[in-house]
C-alpha positions as CSV (number, residue, x, y, z in Angstrom):
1,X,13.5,-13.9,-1.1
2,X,15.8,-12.8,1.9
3,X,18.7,-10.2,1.0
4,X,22.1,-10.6,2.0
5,X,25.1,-8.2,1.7
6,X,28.6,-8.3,3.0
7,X,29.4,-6.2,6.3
8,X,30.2,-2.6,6.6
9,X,31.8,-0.9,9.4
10,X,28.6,1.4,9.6
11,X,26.6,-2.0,10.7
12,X,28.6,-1.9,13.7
13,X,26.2,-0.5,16.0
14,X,23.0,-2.6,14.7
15,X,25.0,-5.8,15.1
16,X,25.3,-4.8,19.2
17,X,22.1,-6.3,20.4
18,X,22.5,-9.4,19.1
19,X,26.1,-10.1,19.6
20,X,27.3,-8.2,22.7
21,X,25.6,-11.5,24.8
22,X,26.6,-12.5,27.9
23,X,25.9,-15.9,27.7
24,X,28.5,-16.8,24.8
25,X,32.3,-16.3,24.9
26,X,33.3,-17.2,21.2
27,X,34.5,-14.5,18.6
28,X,31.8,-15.4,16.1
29,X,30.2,-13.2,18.8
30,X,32.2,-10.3,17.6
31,X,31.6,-7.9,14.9
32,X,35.0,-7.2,13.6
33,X,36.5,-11.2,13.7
34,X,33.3,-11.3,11.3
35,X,34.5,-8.6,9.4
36,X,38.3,-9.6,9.1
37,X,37.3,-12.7,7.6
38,X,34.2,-11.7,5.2
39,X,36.4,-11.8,2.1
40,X,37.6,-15.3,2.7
41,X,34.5,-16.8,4.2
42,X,32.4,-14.4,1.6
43,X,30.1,-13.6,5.1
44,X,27.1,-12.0,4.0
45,X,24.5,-11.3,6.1
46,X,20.8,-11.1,6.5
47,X,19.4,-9.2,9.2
48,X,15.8,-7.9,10.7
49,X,14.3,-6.6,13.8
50,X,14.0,-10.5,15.2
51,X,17.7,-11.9,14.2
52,X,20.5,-12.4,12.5
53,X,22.4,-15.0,10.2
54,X,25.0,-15.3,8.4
55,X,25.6,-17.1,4.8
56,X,29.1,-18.3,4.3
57,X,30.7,-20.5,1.7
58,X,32.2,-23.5,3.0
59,X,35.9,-24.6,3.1
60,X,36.3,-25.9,-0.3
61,X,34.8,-23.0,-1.6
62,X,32.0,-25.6,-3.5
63,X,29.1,-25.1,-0.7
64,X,26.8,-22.8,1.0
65,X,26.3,-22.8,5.4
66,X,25.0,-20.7,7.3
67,X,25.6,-19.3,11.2
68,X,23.2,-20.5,13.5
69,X,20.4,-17.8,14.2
70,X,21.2,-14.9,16.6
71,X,17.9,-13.3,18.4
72,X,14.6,-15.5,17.8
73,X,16.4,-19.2,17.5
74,X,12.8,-20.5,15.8
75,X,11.9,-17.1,13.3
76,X,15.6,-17.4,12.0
77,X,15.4,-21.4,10.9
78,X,12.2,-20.8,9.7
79,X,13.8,-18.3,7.5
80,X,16.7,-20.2,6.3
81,X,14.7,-23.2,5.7
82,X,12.8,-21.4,4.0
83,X,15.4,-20.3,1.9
84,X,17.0,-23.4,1.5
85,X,14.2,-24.8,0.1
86,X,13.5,-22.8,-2.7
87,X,17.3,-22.5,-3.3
88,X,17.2,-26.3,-3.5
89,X,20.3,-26.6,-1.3
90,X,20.7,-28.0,2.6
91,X,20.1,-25.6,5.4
92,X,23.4,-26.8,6.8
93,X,24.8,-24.5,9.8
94,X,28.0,-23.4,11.7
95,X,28.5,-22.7,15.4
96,X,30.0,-22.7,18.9
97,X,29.6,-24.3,22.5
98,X,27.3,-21.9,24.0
99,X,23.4,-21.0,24.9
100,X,22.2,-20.7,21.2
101,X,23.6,-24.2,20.8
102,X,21.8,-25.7,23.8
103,X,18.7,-24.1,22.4
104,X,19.4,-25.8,19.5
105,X,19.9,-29.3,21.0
106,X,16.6,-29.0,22.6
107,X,14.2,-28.5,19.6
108,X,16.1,-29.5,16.5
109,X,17.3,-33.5,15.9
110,X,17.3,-33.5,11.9
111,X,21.4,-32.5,12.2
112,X,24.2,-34.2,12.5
113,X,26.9,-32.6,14.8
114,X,31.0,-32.7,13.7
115,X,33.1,-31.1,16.2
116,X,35.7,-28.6,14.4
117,X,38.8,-28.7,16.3
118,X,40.8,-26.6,14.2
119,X,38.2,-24.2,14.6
120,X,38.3,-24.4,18.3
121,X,38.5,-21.0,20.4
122,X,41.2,-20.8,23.3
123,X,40.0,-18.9,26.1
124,X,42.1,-17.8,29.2
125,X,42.0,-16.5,32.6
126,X,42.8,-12.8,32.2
127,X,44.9,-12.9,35.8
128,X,47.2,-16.1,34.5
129,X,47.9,-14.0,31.2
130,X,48.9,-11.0,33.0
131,X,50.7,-12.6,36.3
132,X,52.2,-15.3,34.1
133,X,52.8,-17.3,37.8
134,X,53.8,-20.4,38.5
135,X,55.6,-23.4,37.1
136,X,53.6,-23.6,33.7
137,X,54.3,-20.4,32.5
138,X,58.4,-20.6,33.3
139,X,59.5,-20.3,30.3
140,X,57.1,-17.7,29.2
141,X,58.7,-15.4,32.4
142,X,62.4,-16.4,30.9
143,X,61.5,-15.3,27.2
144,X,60.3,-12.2,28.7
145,X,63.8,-11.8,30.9
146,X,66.1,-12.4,28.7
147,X,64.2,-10.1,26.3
148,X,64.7,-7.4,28.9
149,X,68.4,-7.6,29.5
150,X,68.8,-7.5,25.7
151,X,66.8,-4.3,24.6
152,X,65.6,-1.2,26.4
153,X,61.9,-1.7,25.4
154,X,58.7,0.4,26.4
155,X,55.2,-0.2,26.1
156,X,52.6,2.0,24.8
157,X,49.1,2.2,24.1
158,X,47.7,2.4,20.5
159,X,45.9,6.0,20.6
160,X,45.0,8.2,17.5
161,X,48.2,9.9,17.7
162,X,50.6,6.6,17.0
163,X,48.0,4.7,14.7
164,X,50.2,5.8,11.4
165,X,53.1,4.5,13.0
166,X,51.4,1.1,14.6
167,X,49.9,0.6,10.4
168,X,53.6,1.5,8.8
169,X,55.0,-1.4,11.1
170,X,51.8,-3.5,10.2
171,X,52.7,-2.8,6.3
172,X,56.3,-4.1,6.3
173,X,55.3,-7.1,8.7
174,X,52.9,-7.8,5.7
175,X,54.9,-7.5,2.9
176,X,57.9,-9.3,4.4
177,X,55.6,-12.3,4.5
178,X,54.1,-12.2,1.4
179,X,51.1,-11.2,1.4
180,X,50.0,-10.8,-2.4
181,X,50.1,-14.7,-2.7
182,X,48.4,-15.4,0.4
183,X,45.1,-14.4,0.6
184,X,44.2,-14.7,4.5
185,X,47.0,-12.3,5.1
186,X,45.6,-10.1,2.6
187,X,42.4,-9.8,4.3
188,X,43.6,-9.2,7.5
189,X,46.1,-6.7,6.4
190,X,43.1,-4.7,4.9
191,X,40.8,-5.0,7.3
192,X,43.2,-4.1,9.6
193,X,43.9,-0.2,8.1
194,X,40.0,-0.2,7.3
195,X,39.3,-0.4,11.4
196,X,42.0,1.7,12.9
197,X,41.3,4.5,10.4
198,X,37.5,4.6,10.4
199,X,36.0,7.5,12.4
200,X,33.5,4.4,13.5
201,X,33.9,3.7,17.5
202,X,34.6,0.2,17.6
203,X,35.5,-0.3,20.9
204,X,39.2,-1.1,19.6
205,X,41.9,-2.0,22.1
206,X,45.5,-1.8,21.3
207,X,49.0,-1.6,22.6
208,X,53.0,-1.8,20.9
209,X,56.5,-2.7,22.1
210,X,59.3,-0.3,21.3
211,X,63.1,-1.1,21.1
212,X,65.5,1.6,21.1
213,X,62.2,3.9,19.5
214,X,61.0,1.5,16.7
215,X,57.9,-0.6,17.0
216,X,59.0,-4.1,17.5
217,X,55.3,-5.7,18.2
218,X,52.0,-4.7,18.7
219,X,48.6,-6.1,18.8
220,X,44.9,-5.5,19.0
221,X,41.5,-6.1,19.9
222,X,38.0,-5.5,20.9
223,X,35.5,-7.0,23.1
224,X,32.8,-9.8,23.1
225,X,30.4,-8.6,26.2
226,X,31.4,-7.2,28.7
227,X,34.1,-9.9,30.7
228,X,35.5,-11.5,27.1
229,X,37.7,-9.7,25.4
230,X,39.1,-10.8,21.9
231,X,42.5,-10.4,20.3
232,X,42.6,-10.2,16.8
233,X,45.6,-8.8,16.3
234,X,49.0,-9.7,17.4
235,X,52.2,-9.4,15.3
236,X,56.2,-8.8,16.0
237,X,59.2,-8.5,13.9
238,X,60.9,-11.4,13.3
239,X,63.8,-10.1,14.8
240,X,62.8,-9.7,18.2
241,X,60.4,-12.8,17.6
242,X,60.2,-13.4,21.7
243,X,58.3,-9.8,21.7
244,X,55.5,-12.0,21.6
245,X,55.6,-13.0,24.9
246,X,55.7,-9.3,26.1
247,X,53.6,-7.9,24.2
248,X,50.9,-10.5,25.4
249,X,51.8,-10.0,28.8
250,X,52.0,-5.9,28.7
251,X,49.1,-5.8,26.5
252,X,46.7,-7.5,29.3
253,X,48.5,-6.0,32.0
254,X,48.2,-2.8,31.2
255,X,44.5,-1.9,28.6
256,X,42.5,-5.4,30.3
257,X,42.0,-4.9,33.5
258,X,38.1,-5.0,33.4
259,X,38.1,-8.3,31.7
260,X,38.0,-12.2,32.9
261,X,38.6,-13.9,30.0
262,X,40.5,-13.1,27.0
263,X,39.5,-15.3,23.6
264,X,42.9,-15.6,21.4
265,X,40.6,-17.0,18.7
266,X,41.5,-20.4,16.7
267,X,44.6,-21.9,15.4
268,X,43.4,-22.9,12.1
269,X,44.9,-26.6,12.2
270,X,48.0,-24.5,12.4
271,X,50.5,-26.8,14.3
272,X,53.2,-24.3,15.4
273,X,50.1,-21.7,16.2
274,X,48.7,-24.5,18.1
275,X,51.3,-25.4,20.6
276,X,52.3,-21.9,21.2
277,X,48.3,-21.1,21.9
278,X,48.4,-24.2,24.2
279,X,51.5,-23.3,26.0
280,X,49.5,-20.6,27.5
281,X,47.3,-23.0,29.1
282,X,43.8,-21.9,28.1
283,X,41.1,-22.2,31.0
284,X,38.6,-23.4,28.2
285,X,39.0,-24.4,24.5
286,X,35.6,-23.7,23.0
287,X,34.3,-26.3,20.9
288,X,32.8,-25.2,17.4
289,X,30.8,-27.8,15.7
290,X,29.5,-28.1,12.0
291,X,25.8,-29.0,11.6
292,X,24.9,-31.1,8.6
293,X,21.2,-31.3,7.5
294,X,20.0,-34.9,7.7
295,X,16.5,-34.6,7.2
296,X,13.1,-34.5,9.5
């Protein structure tokens, strides 16, 4: 019988060889967007010198799916039909557009395949986000204008002298919003102080806007390989609610040089989250598809 448990911060570095790959752009590639989101998702994992999966409930909370196998594509079915079997459930699977999928397509027809477009990753050109040029990204350059004759703003980097301070603005943008009723901002919120106060490197990248001295915005992230970086954080006070643009702009501007793409994750069906993610004109929306079990 394979053994799952929920992720740690210490499984960090074991995660690296399977998930810091090249070949895939999409943060179910990245250690702490898995983390984030175990409590909703209850991830839990099983893992071995071959590969790695994941076991997740589904949406509604009623069902069981697992990630599609990281490392040795074959070894890692075979286990979770395996375990399917004797469980007496379907070995039905979760992923994204990418080389493990094309492996996929190639040796396994029992599935069907349902796009998830609320799960869809937007993915942009690091230079666009950071040069905001041209026509389509006007009004982006206005919001960030206007915000400049109004305040006397600075940027800063998130270091381990400032974390308190980022995590003090992070608890009252919480709270304001309710968090103890909503459970996805719960998570977040405590993941969040879990990963900026571990001793753990986790590769964390971070920035903040001040006005006048007070944090206004900040956000953070951490990378997928070594030209994808992810953002899991981003957050402002509702007060100086066009900080958003700036601190997206500063942000890559000034910690993301080294990168080419930068994944801003989904929009969860969202429809404000949506068009303000699409306003930014992604270069690629990475399709993630649900793969229900049909039979041999």
């Amino acid at each position: 019988m394979l053994e799952f448990r929920s992720p740690a911060l210490s499984d960090y570095s074991s995660f690296a060889p399977f998930f810091y790959d090249e070949g895939e752009l999409s943060c179910e590639m990245n250690f702490i967007s898995i983390y984030i989101w175990q409590k909703i998702y209850e991830n839990k994992f099983y893992m071995d010198e071959k590969t790695l999966f994941f076991k997740s409930v589904t949406d509604d909370g009623e069902g069981v799916v697992f990630s599609l196998p990281y490392g040795d594509l074959d070894y890692g079915m075979g286990l979770i039909f395996d375990y399917c079997k004797e469980k007496g459930i379907k070995p039905n699977l979760w992923t994204s557009k990418g080389k493990r999928f094309d492996e996929f397509l190639e040796r396994y027809t029992c599935y069907q395949i349902n796009e998830e477009r609320d799960n869809f990753d937007y993915i942009y050109n690091r230079s666009d986000l950071a040069e905001l040029s041209g026509k389509k990204y006007h009004s982006k350059r206005n919001h960030i204008s206007a915000f400049s004759k109004k305040y006397n703003w600075s940027y800063h980097t998130i270091s381990k002298e400032n974390t308190d301070e980022v995590l003090r603005f992070a608890d009252k943008w919480y709270s304001d919003r309710g968090e103890d009723s909503d459970a996805g901002l719960l998570a977040e919120h405590e993941a969040l102080k879990e990963i900026m106060k571990t001793d753990i490197d986790l590769k964390l990248r971070g920035g903040f806007i001040r006005v006048d001295g007070k944090i206004v915005a900040f956000t953070l992230g951490s990378p997928i390989n070594s030209y994808t970086f992810d953002v899991h954080y981003e957050k402002a006070d509702a007060e100086y609610s066009t900080a958003y643009a700036l601190i997206n702009r500063e942000f890559v501007l000034n910690e993301l040089g080294d990168f080419k793409y930068i994944n801003r994750e989904d929009d969860l069906g969202i429809e404000g989250l949506r068009k303000a993610k699409l306003s930014y004109k992604p270069e690629i929306l990475l399709e993630k598809y649900s793969l229900i079990y049909v039979g041999d």
